[in-house]
C-alpha positions in Angstrom: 41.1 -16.5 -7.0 40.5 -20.0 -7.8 36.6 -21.1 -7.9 36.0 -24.8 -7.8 32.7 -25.1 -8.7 29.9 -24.1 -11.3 28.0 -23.3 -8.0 30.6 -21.5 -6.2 30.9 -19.6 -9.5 27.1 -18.9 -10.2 27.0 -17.6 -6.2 30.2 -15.1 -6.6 28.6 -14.0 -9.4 25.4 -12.6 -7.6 27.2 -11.7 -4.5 29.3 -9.5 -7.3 25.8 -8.6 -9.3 24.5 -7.4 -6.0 28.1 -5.3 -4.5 27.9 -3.9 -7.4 24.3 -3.0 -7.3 24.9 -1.6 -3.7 27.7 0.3 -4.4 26.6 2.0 -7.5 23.2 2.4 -7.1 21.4 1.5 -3.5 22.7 4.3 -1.8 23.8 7.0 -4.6 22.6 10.6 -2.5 22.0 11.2 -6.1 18.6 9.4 -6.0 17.5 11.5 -2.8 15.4 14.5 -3.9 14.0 14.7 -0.2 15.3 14.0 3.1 14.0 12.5 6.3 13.5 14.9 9.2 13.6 14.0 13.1 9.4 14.5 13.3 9.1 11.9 10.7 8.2 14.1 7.7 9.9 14.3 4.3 11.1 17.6 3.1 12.5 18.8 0.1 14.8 21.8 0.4 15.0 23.3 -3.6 17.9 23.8 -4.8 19.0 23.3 -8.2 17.0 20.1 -9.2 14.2 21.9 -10.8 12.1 21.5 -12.7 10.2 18.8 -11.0 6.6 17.7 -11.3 5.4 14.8 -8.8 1.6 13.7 -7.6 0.8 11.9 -4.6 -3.1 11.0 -3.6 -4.1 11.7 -0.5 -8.3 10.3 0.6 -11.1 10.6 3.8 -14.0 8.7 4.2 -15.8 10.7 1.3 -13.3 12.0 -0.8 -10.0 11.5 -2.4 -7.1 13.8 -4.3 -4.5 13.3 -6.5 -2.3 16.4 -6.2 -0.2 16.9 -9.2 2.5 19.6 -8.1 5.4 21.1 -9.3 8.5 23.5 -9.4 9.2 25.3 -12.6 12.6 25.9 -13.6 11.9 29.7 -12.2 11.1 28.3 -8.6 7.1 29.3 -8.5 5.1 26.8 -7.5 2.3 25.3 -9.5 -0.3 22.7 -8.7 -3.3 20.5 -9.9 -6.2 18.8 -8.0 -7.9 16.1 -9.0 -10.8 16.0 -6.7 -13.0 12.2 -6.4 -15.9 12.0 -4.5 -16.6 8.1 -4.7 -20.6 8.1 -3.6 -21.1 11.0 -6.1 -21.9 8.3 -9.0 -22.5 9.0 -12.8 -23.8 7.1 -15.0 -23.2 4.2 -16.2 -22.5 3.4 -12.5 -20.0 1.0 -13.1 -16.1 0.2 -11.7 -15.1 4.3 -12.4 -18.1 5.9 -11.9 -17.2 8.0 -9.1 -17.7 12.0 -9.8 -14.3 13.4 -11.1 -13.0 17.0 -11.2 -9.8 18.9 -12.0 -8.8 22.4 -10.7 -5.7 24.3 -11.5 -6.2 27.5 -10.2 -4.1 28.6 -7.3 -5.2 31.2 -4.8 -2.8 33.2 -4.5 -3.5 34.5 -8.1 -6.5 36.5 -6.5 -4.8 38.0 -3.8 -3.5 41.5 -4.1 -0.7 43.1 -1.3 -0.3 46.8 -1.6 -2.8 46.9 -4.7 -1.0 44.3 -7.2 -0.3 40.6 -7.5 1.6 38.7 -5.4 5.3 39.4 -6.8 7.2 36.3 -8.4 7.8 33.5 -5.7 10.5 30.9 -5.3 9.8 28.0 -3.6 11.7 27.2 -1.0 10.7 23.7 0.0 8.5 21.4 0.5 6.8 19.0 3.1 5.5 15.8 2.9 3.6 14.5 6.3 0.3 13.0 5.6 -0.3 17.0 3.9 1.3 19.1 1.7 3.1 22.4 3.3 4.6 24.3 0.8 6.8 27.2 2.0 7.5 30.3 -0.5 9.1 33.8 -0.5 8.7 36.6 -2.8 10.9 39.3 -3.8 9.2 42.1 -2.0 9.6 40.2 1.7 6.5 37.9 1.6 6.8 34.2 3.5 4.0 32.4 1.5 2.7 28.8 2.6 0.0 26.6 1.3 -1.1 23.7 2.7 -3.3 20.8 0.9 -5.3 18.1 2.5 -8.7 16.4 2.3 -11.1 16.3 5.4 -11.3 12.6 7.5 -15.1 12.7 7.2 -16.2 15.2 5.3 -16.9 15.3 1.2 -14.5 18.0 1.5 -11.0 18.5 0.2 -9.2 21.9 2.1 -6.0 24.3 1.0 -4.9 26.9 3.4 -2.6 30.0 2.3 -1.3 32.0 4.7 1.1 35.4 3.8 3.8 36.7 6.5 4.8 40.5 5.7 8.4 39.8 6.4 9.1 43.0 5.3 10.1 46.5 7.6 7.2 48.5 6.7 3.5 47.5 6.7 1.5 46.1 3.9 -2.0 46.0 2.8 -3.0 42.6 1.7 -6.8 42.3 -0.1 -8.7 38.8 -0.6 -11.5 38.5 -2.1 -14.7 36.8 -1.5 -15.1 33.6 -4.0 -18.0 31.7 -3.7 -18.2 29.5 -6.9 -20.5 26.5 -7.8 -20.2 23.9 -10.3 -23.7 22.0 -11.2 -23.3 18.8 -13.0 -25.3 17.7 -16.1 -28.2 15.9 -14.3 -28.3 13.3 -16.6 -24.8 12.0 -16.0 -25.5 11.6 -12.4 -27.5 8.4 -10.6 -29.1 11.1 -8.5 -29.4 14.1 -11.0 -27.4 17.2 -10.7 -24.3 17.5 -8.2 -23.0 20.7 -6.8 -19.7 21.3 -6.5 -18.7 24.1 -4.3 -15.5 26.3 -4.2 -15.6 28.4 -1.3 -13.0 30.9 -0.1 -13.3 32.1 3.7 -11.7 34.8 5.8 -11.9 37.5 2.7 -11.3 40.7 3.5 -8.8 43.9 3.6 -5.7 43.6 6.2 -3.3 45.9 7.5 -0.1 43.5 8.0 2.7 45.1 9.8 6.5 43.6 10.0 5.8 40.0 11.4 2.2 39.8 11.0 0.6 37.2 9.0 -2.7 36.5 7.3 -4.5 33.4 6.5 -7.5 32.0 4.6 -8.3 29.0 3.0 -10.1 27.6 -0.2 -12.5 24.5 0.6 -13.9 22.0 -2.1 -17.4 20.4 -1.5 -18.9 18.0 -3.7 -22.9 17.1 -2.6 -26.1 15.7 -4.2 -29.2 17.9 -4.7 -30.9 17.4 -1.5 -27.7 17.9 0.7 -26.0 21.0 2.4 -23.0 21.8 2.1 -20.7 20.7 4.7 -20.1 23.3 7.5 -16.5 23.7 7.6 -14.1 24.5 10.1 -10.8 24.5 8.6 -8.6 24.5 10.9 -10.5 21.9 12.9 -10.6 19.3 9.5 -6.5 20.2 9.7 -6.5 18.6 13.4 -9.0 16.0 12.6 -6.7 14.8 9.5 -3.0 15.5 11.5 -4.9 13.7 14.4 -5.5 10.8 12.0 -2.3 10.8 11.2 -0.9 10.6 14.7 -2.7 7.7 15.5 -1.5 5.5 12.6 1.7 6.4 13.3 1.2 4.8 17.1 0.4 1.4 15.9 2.6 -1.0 14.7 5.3 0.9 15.0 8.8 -0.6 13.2 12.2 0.5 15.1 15.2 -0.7 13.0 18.8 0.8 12.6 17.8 2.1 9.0 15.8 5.2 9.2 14.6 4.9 5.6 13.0 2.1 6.6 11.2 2.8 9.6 9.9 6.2 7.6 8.8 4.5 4.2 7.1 2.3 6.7 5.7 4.7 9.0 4.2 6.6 5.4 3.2 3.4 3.6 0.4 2.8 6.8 -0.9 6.1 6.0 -1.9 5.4 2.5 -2.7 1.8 3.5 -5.4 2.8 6.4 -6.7 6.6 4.6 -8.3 5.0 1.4 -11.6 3.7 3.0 -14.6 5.2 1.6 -17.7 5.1 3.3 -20.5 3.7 1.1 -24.1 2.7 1.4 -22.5 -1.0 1.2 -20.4 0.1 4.1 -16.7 0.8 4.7 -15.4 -0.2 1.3 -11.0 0.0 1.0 -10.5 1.6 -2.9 -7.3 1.2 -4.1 -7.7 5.0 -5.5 -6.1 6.2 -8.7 -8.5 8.1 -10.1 -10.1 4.9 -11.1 -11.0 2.5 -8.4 -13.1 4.1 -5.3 -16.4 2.0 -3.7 -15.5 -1.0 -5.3 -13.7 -4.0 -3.6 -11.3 -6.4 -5.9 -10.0 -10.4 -4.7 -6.6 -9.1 -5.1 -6.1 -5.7 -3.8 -8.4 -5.8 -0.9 -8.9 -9.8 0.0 -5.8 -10.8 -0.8 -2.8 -7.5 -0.3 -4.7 -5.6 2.4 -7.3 -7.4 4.3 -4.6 -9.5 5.9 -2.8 -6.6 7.3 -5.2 -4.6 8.9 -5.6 -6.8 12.5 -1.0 -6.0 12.8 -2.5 -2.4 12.4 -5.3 -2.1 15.0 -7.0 0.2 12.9 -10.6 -0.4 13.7 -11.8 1.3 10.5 -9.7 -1.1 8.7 -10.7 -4.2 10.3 -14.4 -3.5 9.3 -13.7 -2.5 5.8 -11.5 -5.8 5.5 -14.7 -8.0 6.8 -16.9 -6.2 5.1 -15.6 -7.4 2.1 -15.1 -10.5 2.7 -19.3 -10.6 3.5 -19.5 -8.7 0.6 -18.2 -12.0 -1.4 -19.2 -14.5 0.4 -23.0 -13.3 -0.8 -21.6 -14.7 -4.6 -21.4 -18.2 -2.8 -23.7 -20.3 -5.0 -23.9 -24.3 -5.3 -22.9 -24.5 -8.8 -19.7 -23.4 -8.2 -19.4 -21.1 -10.8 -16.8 -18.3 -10.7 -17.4 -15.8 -7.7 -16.8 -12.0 -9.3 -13.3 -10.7 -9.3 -14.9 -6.9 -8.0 -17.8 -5.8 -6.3 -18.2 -2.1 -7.5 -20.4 0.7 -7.0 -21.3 0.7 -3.7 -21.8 -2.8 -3.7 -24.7 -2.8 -6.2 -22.8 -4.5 -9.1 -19.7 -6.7 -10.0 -17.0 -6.9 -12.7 -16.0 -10.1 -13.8 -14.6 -8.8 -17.1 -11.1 -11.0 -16.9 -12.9 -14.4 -16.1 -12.1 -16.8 -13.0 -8.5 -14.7 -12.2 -8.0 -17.0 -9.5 -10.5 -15.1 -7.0 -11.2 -18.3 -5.0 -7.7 -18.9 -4.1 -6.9 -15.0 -3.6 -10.2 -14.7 -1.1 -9.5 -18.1 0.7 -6.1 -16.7 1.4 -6.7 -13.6 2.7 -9.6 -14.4 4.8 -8.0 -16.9 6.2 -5.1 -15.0 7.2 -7.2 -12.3 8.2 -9.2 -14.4 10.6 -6.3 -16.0 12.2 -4.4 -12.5 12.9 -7.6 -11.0 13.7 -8.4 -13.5 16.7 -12.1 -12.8 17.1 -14.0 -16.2 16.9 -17.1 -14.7 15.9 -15.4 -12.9 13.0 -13.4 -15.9 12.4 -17.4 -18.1 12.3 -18.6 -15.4 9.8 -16.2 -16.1 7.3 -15.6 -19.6 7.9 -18.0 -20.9 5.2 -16.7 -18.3 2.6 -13.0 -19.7 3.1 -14.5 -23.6 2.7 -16.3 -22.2 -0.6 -13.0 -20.4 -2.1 -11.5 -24.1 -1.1 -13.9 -26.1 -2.7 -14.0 -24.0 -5.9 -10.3 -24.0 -5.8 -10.2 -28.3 -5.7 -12.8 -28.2 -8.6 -10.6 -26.4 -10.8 -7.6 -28.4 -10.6 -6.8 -30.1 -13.5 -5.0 -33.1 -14.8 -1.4 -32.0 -13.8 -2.9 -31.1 -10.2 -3.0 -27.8 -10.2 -5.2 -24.8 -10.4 -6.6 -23.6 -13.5 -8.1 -20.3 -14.3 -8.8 -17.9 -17.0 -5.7 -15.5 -15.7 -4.3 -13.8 -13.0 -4.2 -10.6 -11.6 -3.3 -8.9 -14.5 -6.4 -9.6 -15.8 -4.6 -10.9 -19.7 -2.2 -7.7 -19.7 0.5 -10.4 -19.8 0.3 -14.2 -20.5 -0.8 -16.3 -17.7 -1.5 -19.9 -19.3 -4.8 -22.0 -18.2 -3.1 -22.6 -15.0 -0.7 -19.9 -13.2 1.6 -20.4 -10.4 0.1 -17.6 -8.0 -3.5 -19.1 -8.2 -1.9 -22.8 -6.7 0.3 -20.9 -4.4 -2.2 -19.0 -3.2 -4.7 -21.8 -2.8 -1.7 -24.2 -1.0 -1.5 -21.5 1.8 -5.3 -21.1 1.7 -5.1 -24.2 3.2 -2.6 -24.7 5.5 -4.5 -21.6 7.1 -7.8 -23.3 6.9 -6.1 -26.1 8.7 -5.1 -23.9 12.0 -8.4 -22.1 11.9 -10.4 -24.9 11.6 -8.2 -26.6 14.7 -9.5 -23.5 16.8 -13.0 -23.5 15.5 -13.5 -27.2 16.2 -14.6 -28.1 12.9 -14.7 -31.7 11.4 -11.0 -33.1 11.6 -11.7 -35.9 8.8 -12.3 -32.4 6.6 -9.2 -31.0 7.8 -7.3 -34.3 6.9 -8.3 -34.2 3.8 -7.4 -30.0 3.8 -3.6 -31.6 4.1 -3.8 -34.4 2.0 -4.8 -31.8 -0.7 -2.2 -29.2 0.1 0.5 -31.8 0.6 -0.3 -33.3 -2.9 -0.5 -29.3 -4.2 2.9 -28.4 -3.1 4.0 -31.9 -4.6 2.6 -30.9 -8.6 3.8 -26.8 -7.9 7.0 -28.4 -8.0 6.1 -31.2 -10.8 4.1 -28.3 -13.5 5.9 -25.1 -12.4 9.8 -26.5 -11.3 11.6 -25.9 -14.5 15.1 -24.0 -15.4 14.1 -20.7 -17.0 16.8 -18.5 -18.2 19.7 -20.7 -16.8 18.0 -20.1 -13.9 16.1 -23.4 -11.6 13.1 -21.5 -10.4 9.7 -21.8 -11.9 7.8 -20.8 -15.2 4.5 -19.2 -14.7 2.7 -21.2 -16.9 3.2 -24.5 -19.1 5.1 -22.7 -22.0 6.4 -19.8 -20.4 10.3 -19.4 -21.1 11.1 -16.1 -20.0 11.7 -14.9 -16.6 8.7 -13.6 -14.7 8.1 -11.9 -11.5 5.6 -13.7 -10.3 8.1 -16.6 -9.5 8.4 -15.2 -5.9 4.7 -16.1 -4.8 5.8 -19.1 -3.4 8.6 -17.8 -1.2 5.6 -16.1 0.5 3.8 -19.3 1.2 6.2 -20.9 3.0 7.4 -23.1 -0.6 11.3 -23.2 -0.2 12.1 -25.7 -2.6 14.0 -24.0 -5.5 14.4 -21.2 -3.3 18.8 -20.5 -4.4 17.8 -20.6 -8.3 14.6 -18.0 -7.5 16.5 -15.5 -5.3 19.3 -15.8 -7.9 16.8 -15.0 -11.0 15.1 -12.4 -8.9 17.8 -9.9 -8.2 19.4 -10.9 -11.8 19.9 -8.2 -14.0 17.5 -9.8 -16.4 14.6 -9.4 -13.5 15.8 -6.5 -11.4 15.9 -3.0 -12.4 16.2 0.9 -11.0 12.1 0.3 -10.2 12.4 -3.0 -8.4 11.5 -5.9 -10.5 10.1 -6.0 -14.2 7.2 -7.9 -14.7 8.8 -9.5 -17.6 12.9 -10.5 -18.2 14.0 -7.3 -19.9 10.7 -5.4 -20.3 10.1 -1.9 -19.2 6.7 -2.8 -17.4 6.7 -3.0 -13.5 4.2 -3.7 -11.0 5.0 -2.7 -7.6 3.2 -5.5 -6.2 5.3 -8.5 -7.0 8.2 -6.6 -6.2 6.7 -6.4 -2.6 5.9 -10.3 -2.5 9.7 -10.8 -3.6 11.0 -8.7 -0.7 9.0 -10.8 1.5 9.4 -13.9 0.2 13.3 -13.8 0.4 13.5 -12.2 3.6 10.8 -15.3 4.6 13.5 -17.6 3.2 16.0 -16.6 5.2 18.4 -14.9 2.4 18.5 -11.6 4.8 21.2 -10.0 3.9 20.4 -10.3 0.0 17.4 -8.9 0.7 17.8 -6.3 2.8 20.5 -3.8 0.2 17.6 -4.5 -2.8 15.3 -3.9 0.2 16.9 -0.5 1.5 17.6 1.0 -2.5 13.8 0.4 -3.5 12.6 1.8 0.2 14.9 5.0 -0.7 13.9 5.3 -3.9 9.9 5.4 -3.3 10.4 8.0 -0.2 12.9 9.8 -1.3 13.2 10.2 -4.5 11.7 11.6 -7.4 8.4 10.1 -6.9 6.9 9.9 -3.5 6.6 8.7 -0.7 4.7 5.3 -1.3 4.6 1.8 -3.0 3.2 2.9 -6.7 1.0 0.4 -8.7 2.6 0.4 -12.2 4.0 1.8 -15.2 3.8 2.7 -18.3 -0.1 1.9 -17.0 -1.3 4.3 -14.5 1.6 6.2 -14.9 2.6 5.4 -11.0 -0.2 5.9 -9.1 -0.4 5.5 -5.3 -2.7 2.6 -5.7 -3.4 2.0 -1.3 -2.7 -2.1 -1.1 0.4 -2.0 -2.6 1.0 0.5 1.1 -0.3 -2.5 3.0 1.9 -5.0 0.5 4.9 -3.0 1.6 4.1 -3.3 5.9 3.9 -7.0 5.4 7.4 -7.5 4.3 8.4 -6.4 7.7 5.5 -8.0 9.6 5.7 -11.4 7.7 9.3 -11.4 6.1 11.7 -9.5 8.2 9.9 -10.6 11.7 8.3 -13.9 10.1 4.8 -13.9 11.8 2.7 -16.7 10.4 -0.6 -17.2 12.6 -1.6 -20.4 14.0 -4.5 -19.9 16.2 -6.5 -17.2 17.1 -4.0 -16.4 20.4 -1.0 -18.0 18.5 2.0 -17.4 15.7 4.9 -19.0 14.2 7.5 -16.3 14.8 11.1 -16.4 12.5 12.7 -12.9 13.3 15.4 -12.5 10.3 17.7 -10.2 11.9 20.3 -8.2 9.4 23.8 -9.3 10.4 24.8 -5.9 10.3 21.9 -4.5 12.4 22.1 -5.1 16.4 18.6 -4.9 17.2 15.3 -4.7 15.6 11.8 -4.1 17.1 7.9 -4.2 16.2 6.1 -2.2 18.8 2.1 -2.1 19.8 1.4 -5.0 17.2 -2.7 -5.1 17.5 -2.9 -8.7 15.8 -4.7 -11.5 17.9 -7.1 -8.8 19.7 -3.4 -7.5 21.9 -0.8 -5.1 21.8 2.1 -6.6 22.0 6.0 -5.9 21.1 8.4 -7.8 19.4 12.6 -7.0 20.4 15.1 -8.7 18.7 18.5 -8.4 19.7 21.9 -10.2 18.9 23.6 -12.4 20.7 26.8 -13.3 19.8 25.8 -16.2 16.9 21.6 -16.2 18.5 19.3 -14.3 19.1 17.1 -13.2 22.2 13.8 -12.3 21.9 11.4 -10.4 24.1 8.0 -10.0 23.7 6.1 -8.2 26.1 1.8 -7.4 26.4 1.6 -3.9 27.8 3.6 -5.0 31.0 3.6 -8.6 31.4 6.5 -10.6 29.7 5.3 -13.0 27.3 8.9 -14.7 26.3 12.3 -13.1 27.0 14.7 -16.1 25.9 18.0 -16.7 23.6 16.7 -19.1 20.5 19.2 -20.1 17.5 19.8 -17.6 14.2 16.9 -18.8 11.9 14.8 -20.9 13.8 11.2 -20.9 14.5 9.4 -20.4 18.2 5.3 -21.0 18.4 4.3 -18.0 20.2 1.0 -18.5 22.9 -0.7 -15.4 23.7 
């Protein structure tokens, strides 16, 4: 094969990189523990891949658990719970002040059937579907199942165990009453002494004969000294969470050829809408972890999650999302100074502990956004004069070389950032360009929105003058005057509509040096990932129009978080945190479908740019009961021999139904 050109050369060279890639690794069964079933659960049928250990976190409105479970090598089951209870505070009430507890013990250890111990079990499989259901069988013909989740409104985490004599003969099968309580050192709490309760119900002696079953269930309360405990129904808190559950999974609902897909997607809304805690600073979004509950950040919530909520039309989300917004705008002041990077505890303090990360720009982008998609003017009037702060702030800091300067970034100095990064001037260029639609709709001053795009104009022209630079053999960006070694963070500009060095990025991205069996490293050829610039990259190339390239990285890290050995959604990082399902990076991984695969940029309150990127191997693709712009409306792409057509319907009146070229752009009036 004869190549005639260095370029030619450098682009079979990723196009082999990435068969490769594919071939070998994107969609190896070898990396599918679990497997997709028709209702939309994940199961996992044990076989011979044991021992495993896993955790997943699962959250209401006033609790949260990270379930740490297992299969030993001799198939019994074991698990650990991690039970949070966010407006239980300790003292000092600061970022991870949230009251903490760990419980190993299983139930089935009390139970007796025929006057001993419940026999050995081996798991049989496992079930993944906004609960836990773990199915069981014992040697002497017991079904055992347990099932784990926390209550939607309740300070209450539930398990329920239930035991089918699957035998011929009948069995006697004794539970015992458990009523323990747990009071905390009074001291360590804001309000004294908490109680923890651990309560058993439906104790008792039973006579199980062949097919009969038996159930009970162990409940977890956490309250403060002048509360009762919760009066629980269990089986009702299972229909309140499956409920839940259901209608996430009606909204915003992504139809595409590849089933792993459409499931991560349908699991990553869970996470994304379930970690909202309700504080005495109102609905506050917690990323979770253990470590971050009642608190609001500029990234995870203003920035990653805030604007995806209106796609969702999940009302609880929409009013954690403004709520903290208002929560920062009341750190407006004239001086300008730095507004704090978290508001924590309730509301009732800040952390500011990394300096000006950039919070301006990450606030004024996501309210922005979040205005536009959420279409109501008053909302939109609200958080007008937070967005013109963030701006302002943002044009005070830019420096000699015209662009942004801060103390860091997100990462708060885990790695280098320089005095001036490339995601705070990213940020802050799309900040604008959405302060320039909603300012249209809003009637505010146009001499201040000329001047909006003189300044982003003149941004986007120093980006490419202080960040443009060959790293690696690669023309894409450095993050920072000095940086030489490939870093993540390149792709923030991809997902703000910045195209400019968009061959030599895509290329670096899914290098080898960048891109590895966990999506992309943080840093060329460290072990350190964050899930969250892996999730901008996704976008950001499908936004570019490189479809295809993205879509086999897009499919292999999709497969990997659902369905393979941890799952089933977006993780924060590791070594740190050790994976945890951190909730924003949930509503990181919706937008590369609502933003990069269907290209929705809002213009107006009633209006989007719309770019569908339709795979060339997939024949149709649709977004169904999208709640942005106060509708619900559908988006259906279909080929058309080299176009596209594109329907969008409003319940039952046709919006657009038209044939528009491969990779163009339509303004869409609702």
């Amino acid at each position: 094969m004869k190549i005639t050109s260095g370029k030619k050369l450098k682009s079979f060279l990723f196009a082999l990189t990435a068969f490769c890639f594919v071939t070998n690794k994107a969609f190896s069964q070898d990396d599918q523990r679990w497997q997709i079933n028709t209702d939309g659960s994940i199961t996992w049928q044990i076989n011979n891949t044991i021992p495993h250990d896993d955790h997943i976190e699962m959250s209401g409105k006033k609790i949260s658990c990270v379930l740490r479970y297992g299969v030993a090598a001799d198939g019994s089951f074991h698990a650990t719970r991690s039970l949070v209870w966010p407006m239980l505070r300790t003292i000092p009430n600061n970022t991870h002040a949230s009251l903490t507890r760990q419980f190993a013990q299983d139930a089935f250890d009390l139970v007796t059937v025929n006057y001993k111990p419940i026999p050995a079990e081996k798991t049989v499989s496992l079930t993944l579907n906004g609960t836990l259901l773990v199915k069981s069988k014992t040697g002497n013909n017991l079904e055992l199942t347990r099932q784990f989740f926390p209550s939607t409104a309740l300070s209450v985490y539930n398990e329920i165990y239930t035991i089918k004599n699957s035998s011929e003969k009948n069995c006697i099968v004794e539970i015992p009453k458990s009523n323990a309580i747990y009071a905390t050192d009074p001291a360590k709490g804001t309000e004294g002494s908490y109680a923890i309760h651990a309560d058993l119900f439906n104790n008792g002696s039973f006579n199980l004969k062949p097919n009969e079953t038996v159930s009970f269930s162990v409940v977890y309360s956490g309250v403060k000294a002048n509360e009762s405990v919760p009066t629980v129904n269990v089986e009702e808190e299972k229909n309140k969470r499956t409920a839940f559950i259901a209608e996430i999974w009606s909204k915003l609902i992504l139809e595409t050829p590849d089933q792993v897909l459409n499931t991560e997607f349908a699991f990553a809304k869970i996470r994304a809408a379930e970690s909202i805690f309700e504080t005495k600073g109102g609905p506050m979004h917690g990323p979770g972890g253990e470590s971050y509950y009642a608190a609001i950040w500029a990234n995870d919530q203003a920035e990653y999650i805030g604007p995806f909520f209106p796609y969702l039309g999940y009302e609880y989300g929409n009013q954690a999302s403004l709520n903290a917004y208002l929560q920062f705008a009341k750190f407006m002041n004239k001086e300008y100074k730095p507004i704090p990077s978290s508001i924590v505890a309730e509301g009732t303090d800040i952390w500011a502990g990394a300096g000006d990360r950039g919070d301006g720009a990450m606030i004024a982008y996501g309210a922005a956004r979040y205005a536009l998609s959420r279409g109501n003017s008053d909302e939109a009037k609200q958080l007008w004069p937070l967005i013109e702060w963030c701006l302002e702030y943002c044009r005070r800091k830019i420096n000699s070389d015209g662009v942004v300067a801060s103390d860091s970034d997100e990462l708060e100095g885990r790695l280098p950032a320089g005095k001036a990064n490339l995601n705070t001037s990213s940020l802050y260029y799309d900040a604008l360009n959405s302060a320039i639609y909603l300012g249209q709709v809003l009637g505010k001053n146009v001499a201040q929105l000329k001047e909006y795009k003189n300044e982003a104009a003149k941004l986007k022209t120093a980006i490419e003058k202080y960040f443009g630079a060959k790293v690696e053999g690669f023309e894409t960006y450095r993050y920072y005057n000095g940086n030489d070694i490939l870093r993540a963070w390149i792709c923030t500009p991809l997902t703000m509509g910045i195209y400019d060095r968009k061959d030599g990025t895509i290329d670096a991205l899914f290098s080898s040096r960048l891109w590895t069996k966990d999506g992309l490293a943080s840093v060329a050829g460290d072990k350190i990932f964050w899930d969250r610039s892996t999730l901008y990259a996704l976008r950001g190339v499908l936004a570019a129009g490189e479809t295809d390239k993205a879509l086999d990285f897009l499919h292999y890290y999709s497969n990997r978080r659902l369905l393979g050995d941890h799952v089933p959604y977006p993780v924060e990082a590791y070594p740190e945190g050790d994976q945890r399902h951190l909730s924003a990076e949930s509503g990181l991984y919706c937008r590369i479908f609502t933003e990069g695969l269907f290209g929705i940029r809002p213009t107006g309150l009633r209006s989007f740019d719309l770019t569908p990127r339709l795979p060339k191997s997939w024949p149709s693709m649709k977004l169904n009961h999208i709640h942005a712009f106060e509708r619900d409306f559908d988006i259906a792409v279909e080929r058309a021999g080299k176009n596209l057509k594109l329907k969008i319907t409003d319940g039952k009146k046709l919006i657009i139904n038209k044939v528009i070229k491969d990779g163009s752009t339509i303004n869409i009036e609702l």
